[in-house]
mmCIF file of the N, C-alpha and C atoms, coordinates in Angstrom:
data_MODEL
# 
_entry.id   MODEL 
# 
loop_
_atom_site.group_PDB 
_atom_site.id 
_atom_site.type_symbol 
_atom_site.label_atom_id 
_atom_site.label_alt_id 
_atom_site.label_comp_id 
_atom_site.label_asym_id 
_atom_site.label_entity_id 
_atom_site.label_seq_id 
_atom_site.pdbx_PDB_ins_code 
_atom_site.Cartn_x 
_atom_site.Cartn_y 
_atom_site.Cartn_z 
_atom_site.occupancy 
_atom_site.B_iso_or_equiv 
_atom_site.pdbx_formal_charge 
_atom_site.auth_seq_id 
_atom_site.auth_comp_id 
_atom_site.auth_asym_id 
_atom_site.auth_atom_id 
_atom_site.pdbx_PDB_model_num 
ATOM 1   N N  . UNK A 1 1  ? 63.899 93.368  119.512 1.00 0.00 ? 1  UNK A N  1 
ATOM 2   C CA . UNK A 1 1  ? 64.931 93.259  118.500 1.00 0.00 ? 1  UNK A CA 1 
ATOM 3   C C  . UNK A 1 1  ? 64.858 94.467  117.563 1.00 0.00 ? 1  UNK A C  1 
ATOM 4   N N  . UNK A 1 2  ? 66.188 94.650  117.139 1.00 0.00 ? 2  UNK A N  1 
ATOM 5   C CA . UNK A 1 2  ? 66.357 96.322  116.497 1.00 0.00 ? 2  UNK A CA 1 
ATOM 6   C C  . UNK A 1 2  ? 65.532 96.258  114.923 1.00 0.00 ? 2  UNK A C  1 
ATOM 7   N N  . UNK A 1 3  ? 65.115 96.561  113.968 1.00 0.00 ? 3  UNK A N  1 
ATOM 8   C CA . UNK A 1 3  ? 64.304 96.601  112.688 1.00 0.00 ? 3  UNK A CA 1 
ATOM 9   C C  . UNK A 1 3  ? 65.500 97.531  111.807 1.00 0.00 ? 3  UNK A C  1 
ATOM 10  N N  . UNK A 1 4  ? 65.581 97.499  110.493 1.00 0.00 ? 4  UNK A N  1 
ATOM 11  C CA . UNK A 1 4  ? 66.149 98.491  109.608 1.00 0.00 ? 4  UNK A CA 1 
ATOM 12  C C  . UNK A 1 4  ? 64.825 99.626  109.810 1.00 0.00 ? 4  UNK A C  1 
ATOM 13  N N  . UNK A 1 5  ? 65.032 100.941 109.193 1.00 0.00 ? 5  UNK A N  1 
ATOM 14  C CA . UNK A 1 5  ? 64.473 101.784 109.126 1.00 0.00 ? 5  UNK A CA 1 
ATOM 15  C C  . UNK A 1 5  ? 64.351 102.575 108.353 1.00 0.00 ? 5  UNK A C  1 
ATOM 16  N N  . UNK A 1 6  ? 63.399 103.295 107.739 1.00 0.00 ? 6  UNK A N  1 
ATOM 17  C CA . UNK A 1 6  ? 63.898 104.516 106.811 1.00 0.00 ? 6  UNK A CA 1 
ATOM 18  C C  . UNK A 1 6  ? 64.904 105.383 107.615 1.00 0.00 ? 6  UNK A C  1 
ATOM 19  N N  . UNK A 1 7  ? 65.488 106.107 106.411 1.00 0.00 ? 7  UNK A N  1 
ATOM 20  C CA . UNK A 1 7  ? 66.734 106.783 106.598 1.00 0.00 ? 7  UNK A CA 1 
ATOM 21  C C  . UNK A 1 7  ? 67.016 107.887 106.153 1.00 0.00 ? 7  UNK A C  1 
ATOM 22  N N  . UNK A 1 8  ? 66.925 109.232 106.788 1.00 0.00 ? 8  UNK A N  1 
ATOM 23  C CA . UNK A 1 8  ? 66.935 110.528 106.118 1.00 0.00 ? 8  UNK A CA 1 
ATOM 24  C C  . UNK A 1 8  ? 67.789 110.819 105.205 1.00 0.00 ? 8  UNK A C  1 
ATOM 25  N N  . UNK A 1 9  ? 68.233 111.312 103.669 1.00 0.00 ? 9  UNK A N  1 
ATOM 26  C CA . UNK A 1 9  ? 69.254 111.808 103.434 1.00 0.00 ? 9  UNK A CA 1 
ATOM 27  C C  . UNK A 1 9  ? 70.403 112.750 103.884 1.00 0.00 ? 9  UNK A C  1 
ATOM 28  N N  . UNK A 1 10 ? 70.276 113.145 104.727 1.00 0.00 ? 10 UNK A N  1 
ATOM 29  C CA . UNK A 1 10 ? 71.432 113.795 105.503 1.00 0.00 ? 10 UNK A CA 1 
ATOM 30  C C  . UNK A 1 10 ? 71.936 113.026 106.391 1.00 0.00 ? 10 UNK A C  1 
ATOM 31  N N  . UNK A 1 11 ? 71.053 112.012 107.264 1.00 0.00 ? 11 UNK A N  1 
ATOM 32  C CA . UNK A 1 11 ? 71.728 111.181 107.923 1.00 0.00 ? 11 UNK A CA 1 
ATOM 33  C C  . UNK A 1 11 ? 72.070 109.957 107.168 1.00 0.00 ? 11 UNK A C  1 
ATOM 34  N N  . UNK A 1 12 ? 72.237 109.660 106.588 1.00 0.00 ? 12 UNK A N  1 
ATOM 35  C CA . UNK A 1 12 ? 72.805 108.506 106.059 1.00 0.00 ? 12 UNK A CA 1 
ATOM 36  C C  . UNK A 1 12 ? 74.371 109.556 104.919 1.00 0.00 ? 12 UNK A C  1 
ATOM 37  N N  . UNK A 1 13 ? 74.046 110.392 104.449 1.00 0.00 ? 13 UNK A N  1 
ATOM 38  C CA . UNK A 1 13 ? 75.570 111.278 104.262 1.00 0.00 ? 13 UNK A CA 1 
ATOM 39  C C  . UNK A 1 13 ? 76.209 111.520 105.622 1.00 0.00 ? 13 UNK A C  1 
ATOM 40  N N  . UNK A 1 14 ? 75.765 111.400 106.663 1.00 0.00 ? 14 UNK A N  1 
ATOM 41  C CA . UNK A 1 14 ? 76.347 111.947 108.082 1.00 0.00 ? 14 UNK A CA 1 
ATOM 42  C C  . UNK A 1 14 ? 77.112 110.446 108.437 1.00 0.00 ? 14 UNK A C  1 
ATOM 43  N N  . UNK A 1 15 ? 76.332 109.649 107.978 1.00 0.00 ? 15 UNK A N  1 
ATOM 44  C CA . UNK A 1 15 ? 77.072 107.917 108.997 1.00 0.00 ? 15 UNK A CA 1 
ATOM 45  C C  . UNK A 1 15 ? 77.877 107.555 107.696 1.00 0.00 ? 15 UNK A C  1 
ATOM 46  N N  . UNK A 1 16 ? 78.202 108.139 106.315 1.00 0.00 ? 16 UNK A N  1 
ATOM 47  C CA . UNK A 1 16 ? 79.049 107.740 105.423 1.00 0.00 ? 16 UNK A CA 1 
ATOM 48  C C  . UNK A 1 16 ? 79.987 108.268 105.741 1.00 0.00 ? 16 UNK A C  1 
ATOM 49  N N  . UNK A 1 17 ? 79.966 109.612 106.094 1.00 0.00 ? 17 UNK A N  1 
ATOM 50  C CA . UNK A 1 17 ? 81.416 110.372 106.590 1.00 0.00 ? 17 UNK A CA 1 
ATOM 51  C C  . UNK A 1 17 ? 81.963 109.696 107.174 1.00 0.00 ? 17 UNK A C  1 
ATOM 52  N N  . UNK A 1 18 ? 81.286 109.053 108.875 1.00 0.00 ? 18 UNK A N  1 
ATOM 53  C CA . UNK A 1 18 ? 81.734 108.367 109.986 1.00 0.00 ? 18 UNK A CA 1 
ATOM 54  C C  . UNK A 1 18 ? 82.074 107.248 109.362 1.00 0.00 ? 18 UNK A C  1 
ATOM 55  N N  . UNK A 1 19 ? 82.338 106.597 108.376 1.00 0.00 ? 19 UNK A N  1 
ATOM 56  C CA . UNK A 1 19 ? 82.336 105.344 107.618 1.00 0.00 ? 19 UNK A CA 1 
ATOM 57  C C  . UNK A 1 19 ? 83.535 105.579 107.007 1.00 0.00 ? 19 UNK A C  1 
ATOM 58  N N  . UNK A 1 20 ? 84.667 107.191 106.813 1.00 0.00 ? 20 UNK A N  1 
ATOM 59  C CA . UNK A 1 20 ? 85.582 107.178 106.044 1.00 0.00 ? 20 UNK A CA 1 
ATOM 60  C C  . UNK A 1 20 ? 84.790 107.912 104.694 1.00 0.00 ? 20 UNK A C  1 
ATOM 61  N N  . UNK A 1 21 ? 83.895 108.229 104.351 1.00 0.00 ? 21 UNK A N  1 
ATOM 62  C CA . UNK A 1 21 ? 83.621 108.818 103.025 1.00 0.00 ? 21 UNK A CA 1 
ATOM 63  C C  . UNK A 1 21 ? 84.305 109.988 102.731 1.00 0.00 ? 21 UNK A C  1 
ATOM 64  N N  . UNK A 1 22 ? 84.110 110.874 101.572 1.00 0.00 ? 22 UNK A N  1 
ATOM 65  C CA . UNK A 1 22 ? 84.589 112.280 101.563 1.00 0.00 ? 22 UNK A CA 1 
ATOM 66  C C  . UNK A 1 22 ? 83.324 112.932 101.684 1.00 0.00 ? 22 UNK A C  1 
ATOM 67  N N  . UNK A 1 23 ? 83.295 114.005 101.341 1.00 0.00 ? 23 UNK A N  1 
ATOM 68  C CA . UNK A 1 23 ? 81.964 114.727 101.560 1.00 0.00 ? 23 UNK A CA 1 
ATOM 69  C C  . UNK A 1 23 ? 81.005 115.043 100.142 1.00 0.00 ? 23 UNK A C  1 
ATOM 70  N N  . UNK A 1 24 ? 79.869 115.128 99.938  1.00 0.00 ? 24 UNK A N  1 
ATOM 71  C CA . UNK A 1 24 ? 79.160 115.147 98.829  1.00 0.00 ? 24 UNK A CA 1 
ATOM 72  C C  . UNK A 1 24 ? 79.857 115.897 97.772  1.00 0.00 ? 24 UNK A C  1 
ATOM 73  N N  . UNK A 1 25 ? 80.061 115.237 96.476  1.00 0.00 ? 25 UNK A N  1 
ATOM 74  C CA . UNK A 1 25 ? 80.422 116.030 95.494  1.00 0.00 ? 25 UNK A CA 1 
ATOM 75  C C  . UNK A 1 25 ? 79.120 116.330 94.268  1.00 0.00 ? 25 UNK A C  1 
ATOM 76  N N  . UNK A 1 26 ? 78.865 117.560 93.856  1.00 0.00 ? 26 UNK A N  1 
ATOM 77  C CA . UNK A 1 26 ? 78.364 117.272 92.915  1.00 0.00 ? 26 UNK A CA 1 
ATOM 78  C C  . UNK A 1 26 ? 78.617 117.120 91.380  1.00 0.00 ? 26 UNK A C  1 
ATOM 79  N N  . UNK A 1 27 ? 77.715 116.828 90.586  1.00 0.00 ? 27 UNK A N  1 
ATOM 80  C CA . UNK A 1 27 ? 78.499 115.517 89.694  1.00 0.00 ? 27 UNK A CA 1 
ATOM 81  C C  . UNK A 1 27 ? 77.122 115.157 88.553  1.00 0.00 ? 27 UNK A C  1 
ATOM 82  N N  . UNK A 1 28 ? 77.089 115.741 87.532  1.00 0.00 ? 28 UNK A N  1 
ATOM 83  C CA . UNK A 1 28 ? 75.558 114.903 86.527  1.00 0.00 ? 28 UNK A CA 1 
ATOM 84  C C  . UNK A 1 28 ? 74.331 115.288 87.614  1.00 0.00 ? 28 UNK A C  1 
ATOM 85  N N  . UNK A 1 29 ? 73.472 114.341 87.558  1.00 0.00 ? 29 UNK A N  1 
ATOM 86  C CA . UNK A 1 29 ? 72.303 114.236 87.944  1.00 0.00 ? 29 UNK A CA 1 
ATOM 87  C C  . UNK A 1 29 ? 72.397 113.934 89.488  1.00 0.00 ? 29 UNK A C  1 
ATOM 88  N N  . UNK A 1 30 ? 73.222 113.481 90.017  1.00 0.00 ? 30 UNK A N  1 
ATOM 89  C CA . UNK A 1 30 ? 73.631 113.168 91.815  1.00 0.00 ? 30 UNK A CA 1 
ATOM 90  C C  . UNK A 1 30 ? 74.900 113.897 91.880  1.00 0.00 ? 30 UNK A C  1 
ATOM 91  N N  . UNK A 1 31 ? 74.703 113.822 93.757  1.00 0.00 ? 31 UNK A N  1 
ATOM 92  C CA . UNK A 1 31 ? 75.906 113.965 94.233  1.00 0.00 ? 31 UNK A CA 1 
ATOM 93  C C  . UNK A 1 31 ? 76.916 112.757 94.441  1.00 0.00 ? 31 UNK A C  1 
ATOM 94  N N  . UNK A 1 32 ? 77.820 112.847 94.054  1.00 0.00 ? 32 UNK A N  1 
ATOM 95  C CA . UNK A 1 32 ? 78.683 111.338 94.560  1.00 0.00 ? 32 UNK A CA 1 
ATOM 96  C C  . UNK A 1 32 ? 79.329 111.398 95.765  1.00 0.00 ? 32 UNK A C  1 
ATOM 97  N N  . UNK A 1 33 ? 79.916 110.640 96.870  1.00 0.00 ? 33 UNK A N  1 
ATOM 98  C CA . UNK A 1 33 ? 80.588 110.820 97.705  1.00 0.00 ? 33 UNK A CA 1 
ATOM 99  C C  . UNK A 1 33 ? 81.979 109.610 97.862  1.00 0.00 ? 33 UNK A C  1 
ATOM 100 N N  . UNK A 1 34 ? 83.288 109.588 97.779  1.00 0.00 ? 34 UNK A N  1 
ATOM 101 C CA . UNK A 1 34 ? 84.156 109.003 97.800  1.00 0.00 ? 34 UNK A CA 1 
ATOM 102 C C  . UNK A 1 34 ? 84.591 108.467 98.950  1.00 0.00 ? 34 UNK A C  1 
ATOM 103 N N  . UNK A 1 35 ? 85.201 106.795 98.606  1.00 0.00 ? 35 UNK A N  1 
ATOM 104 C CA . UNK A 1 35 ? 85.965 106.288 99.528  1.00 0.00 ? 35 UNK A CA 1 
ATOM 105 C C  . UNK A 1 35 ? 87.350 105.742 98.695  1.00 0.00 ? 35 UNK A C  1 
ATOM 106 N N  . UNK A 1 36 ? 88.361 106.564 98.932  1.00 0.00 ? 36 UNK A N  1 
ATOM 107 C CA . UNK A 1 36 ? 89.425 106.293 97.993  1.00 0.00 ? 36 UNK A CA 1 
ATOM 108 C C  . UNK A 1 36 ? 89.321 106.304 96.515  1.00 0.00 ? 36 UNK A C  1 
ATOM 109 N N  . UNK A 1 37 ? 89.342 104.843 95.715  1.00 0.00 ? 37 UNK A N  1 
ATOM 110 C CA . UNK A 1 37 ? 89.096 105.355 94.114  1.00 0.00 ? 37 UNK A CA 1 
ATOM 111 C C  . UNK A 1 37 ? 87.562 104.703 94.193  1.00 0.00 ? 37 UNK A C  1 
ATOM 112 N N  . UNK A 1 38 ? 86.734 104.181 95.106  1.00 0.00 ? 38 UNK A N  1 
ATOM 113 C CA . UNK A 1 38 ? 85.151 103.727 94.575  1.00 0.00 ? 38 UNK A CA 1 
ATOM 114 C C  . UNK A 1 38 ? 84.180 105.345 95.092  1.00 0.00 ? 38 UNK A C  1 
ATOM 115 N N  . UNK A 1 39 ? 83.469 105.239 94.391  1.00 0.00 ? 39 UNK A N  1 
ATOM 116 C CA . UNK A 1 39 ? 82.803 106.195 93.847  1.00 0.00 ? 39 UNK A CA 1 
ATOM 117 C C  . UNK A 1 39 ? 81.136 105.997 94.295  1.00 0.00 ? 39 UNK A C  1 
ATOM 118 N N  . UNK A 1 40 ? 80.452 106.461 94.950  1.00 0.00 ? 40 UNK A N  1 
ATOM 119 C CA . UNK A 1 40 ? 79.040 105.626 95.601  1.00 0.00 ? 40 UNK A CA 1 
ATOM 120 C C  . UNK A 1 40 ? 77.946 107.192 94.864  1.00 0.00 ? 40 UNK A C  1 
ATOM 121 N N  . UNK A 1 41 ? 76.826 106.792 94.028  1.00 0.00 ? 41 UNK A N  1 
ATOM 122 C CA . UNK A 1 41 ? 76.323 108.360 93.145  1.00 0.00 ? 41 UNK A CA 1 
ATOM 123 C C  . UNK A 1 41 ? 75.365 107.913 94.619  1.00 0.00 ? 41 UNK A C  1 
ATOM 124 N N  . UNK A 1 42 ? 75.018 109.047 95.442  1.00 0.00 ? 42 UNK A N  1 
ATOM 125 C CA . UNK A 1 42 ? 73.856 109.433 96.350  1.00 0.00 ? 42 UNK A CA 1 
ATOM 126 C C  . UNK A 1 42 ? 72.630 109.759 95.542  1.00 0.00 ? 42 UNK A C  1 
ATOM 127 N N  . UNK A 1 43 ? 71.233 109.168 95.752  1.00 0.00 ? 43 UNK A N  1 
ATOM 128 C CA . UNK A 1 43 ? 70.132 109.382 95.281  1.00 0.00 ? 43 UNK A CA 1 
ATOM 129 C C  . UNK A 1 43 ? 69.535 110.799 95.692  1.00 0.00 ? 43 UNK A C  1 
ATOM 130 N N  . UNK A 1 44 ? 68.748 111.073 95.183  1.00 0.00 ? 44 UNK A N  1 
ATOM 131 C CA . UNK A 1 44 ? 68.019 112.706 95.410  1.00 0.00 ? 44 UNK A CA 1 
ATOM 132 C C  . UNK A 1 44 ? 67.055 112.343 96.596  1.00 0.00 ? 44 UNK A C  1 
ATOM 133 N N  . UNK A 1 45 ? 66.186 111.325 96.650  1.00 0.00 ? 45 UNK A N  1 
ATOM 134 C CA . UNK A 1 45 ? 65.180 111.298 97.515  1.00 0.00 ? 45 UNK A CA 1 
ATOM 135 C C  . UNK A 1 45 ? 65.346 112.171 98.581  1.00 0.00 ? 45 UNK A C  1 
ATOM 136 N N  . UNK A 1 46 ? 64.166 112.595 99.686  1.00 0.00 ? 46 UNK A N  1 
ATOM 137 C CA . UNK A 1 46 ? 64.556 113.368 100.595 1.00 0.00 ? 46 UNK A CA 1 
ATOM 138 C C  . UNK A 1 46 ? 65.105 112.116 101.798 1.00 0.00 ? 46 UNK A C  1 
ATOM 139 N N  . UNK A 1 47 ? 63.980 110.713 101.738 1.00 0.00 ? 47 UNK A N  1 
ATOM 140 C CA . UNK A 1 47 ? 64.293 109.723 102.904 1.00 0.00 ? 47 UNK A CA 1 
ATOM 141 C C  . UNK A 1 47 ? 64.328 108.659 101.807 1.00 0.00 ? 47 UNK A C  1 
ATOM 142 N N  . UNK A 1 48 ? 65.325 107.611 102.373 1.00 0.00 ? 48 UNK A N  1 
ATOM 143 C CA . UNK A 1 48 ? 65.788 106.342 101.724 1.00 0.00 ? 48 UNK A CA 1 
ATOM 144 C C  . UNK A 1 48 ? 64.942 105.336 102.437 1.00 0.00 ? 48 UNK A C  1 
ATOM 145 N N  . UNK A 1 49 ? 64.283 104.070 101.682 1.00 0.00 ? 49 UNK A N  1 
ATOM 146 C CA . UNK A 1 49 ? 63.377 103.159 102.155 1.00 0.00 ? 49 UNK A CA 1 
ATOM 147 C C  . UNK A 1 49 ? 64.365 102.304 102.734 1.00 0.00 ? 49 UNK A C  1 
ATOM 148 N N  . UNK A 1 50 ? 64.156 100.911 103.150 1.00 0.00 ? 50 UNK A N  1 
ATOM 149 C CA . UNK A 1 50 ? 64.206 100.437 103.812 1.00 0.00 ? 50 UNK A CA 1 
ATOM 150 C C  . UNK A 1 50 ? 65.806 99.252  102.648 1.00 0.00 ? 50 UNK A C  1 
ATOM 151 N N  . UNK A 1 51 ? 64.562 99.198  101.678 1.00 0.00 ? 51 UNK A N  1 
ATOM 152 C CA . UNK A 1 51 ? 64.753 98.299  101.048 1.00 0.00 ? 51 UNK A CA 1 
ATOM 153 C C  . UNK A 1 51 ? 66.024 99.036  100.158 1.00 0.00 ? 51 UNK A C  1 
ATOM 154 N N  . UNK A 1 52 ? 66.355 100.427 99.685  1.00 0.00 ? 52 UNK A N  1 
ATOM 155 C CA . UNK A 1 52 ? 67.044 101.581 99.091  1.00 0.00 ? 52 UNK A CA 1 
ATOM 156 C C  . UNK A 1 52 ? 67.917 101.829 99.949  1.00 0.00 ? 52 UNK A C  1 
ATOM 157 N N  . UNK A 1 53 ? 68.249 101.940 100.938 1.00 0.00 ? 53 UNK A N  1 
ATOM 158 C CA . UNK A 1 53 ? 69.392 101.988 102.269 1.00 0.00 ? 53 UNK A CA 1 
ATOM 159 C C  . UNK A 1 53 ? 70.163 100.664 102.134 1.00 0.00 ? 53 UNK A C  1 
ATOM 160 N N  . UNK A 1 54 ? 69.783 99.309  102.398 1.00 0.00 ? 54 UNK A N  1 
ATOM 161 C CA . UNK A 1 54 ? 70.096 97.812  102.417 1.00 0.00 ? 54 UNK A CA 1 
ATOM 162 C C  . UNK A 1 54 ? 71.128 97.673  101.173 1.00 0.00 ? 54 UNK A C  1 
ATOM 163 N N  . UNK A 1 55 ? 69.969 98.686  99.848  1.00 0.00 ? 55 UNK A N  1 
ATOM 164 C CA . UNK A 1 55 ? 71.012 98.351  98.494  1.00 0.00 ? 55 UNK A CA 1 
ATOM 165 C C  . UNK A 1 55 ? 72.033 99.141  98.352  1.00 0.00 ? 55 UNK A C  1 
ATOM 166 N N  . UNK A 1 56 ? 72.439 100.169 99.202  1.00 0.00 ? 56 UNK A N  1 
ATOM 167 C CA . UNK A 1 56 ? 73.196 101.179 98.981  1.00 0.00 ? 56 UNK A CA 1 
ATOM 168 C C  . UNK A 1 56 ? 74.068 100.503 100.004 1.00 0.00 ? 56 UNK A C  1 
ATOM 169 N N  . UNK A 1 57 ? 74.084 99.850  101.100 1.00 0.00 ? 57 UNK A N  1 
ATOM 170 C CA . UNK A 1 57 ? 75.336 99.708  101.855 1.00 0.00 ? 57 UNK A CA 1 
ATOM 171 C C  . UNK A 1 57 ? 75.711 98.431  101.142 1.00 0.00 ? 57 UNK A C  1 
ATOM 172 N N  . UNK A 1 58 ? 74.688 97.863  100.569 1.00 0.00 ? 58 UNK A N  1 
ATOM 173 C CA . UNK A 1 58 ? 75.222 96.572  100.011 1.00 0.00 ? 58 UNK A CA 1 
ATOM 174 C C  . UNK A 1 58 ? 76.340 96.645  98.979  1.00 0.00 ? 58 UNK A C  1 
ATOM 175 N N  . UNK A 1 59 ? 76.256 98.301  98.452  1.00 0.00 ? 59 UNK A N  1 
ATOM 176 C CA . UNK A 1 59 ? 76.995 98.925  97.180  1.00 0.00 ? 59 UNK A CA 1 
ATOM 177 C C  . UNK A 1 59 ? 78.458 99.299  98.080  1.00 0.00 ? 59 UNK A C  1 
ATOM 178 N N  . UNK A 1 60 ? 78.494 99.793  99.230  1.00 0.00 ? 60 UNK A N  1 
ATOM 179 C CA . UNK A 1 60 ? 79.424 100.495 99.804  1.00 0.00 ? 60 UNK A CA 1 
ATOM 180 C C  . UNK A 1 60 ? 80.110 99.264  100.578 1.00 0.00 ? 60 UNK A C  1 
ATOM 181 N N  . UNK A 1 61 ? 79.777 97.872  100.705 1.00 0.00 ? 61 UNK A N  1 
ATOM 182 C CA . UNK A 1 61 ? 80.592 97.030  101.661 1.00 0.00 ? 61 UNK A CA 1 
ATOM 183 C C  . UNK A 1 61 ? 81.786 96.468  101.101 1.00 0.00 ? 61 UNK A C  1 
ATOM 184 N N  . UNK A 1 62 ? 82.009 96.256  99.455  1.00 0.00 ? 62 UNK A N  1 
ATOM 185 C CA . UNK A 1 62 ? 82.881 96.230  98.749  1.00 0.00 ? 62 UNK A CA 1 
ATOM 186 C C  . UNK A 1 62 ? 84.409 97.275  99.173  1.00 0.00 ? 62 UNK A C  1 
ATOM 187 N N  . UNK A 1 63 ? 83.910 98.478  99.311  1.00 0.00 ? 63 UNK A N  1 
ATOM 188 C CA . UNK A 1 63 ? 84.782 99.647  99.544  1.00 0.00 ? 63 UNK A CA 1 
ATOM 189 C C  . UNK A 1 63 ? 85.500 99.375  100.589 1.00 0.00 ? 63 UNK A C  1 
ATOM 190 N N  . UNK A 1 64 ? 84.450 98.953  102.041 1.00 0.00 ? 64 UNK A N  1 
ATOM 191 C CA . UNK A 1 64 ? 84.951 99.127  103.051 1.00 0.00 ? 64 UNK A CA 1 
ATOM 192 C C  . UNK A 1 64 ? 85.645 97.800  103.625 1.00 0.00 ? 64 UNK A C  1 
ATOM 193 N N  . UNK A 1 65 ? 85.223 96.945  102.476 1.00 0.00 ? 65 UNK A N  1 
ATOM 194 C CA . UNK A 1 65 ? 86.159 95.581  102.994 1.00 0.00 ? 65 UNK A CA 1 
ATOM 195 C C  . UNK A 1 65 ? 85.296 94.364  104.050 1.00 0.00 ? 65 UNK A C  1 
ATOM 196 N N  . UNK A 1 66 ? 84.126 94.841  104.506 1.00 0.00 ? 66 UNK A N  1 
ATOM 197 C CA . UNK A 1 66 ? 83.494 94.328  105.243 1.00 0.00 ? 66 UNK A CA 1 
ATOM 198 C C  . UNK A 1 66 ? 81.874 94.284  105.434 1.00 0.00 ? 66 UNK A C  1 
ATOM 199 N N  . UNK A 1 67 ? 80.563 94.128  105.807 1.00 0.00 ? 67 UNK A N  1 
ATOM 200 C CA . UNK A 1 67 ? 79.283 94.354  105.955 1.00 0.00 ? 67 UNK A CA 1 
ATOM 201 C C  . UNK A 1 67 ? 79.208 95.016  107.213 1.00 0.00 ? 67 UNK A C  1 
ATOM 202 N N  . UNK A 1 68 ? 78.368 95.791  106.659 1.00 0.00 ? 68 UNK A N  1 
ATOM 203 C CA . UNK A 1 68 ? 77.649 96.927  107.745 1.00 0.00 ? 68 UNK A CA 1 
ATOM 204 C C  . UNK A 1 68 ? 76.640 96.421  108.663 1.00 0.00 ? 68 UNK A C  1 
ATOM 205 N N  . UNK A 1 69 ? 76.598 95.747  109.746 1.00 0.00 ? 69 UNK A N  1 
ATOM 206 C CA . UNK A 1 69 ? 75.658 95.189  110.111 1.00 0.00 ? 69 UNK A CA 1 
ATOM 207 C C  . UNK A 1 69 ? 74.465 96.283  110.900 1.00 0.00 ? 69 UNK A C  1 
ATOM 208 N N  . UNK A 1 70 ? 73.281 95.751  111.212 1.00 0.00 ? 70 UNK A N  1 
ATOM 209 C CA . UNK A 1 70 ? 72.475 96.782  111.781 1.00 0.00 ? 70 UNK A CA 1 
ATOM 210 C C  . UNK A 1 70 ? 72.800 97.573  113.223 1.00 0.00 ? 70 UNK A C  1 
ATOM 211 N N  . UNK A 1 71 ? 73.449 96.785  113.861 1.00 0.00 ? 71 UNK A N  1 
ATOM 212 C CA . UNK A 1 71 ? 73.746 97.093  115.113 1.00 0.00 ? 71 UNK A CA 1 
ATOM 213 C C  . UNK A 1 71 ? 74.915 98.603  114.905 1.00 0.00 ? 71 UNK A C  1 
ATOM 214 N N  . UNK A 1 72 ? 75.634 98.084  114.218 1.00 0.00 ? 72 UNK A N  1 
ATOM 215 C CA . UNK A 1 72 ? 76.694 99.239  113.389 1.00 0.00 ? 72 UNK A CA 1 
ATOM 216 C C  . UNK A 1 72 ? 76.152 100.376 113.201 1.00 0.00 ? 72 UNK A C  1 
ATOM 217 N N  . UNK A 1 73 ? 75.232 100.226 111.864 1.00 0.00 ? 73 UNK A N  1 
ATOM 218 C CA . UNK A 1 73 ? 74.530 101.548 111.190 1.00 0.00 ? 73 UNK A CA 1 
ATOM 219 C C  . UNK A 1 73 ? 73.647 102.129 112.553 1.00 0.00 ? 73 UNK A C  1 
ATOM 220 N N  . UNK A 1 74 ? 73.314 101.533 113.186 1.00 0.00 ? 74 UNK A N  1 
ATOM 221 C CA . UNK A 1 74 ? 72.311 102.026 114.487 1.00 0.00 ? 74 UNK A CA 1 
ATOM 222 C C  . UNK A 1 74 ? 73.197 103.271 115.071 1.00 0.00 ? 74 UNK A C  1 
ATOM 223 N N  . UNK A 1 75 ? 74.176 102.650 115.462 1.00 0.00 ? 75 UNK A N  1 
ATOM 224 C CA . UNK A 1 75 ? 74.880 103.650 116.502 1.00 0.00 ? 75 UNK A CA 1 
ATOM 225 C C  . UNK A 1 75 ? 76.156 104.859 115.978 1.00 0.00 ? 75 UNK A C  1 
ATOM 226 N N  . UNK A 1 76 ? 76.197 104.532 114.537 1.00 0.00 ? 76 UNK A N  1 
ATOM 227 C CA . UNK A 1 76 ? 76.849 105.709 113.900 1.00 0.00 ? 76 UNK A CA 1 
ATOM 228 C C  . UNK A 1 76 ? 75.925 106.856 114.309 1.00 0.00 ? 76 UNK A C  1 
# 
């Protein structure tokens, strides 16, 4: 059975694109990246934990109208 995983910062900006995002803006202290008018600030870390990935799509499922399930985020 598949596990969540850490998650590089470039790849997780790479599967937001594929998700409809715009591309990193920078912006204050983060970069933000857009989906229409919601607004998602990207963290600096170099890799996102497990538990920091989970809260960030949990932030972005609002936008997209739906949950990201693992099988999903896997194969972006």
């Amino acid at each position: 059975m598949a596990r969540w995983t850490p998650c590089k910062r470039r790849t997780f900006i790479r599967k937001l694109k594929k998700l409809g995002f715009g591309p990193p803006q920078p912006g204050g202290r983060h970069f933000y990246m857009r989906l229409g008018t919601f607004t998602l600030a990207i963290p600096n870390n170099d890799e996102f934990s497990v538990l920091q990935l989970r809260l960030l799509l949990r932030e972005v499922e609002p936008a997209l109208g739906r949950a990201v399930s693992l099988d999903e985020w896997s194969k972006l």
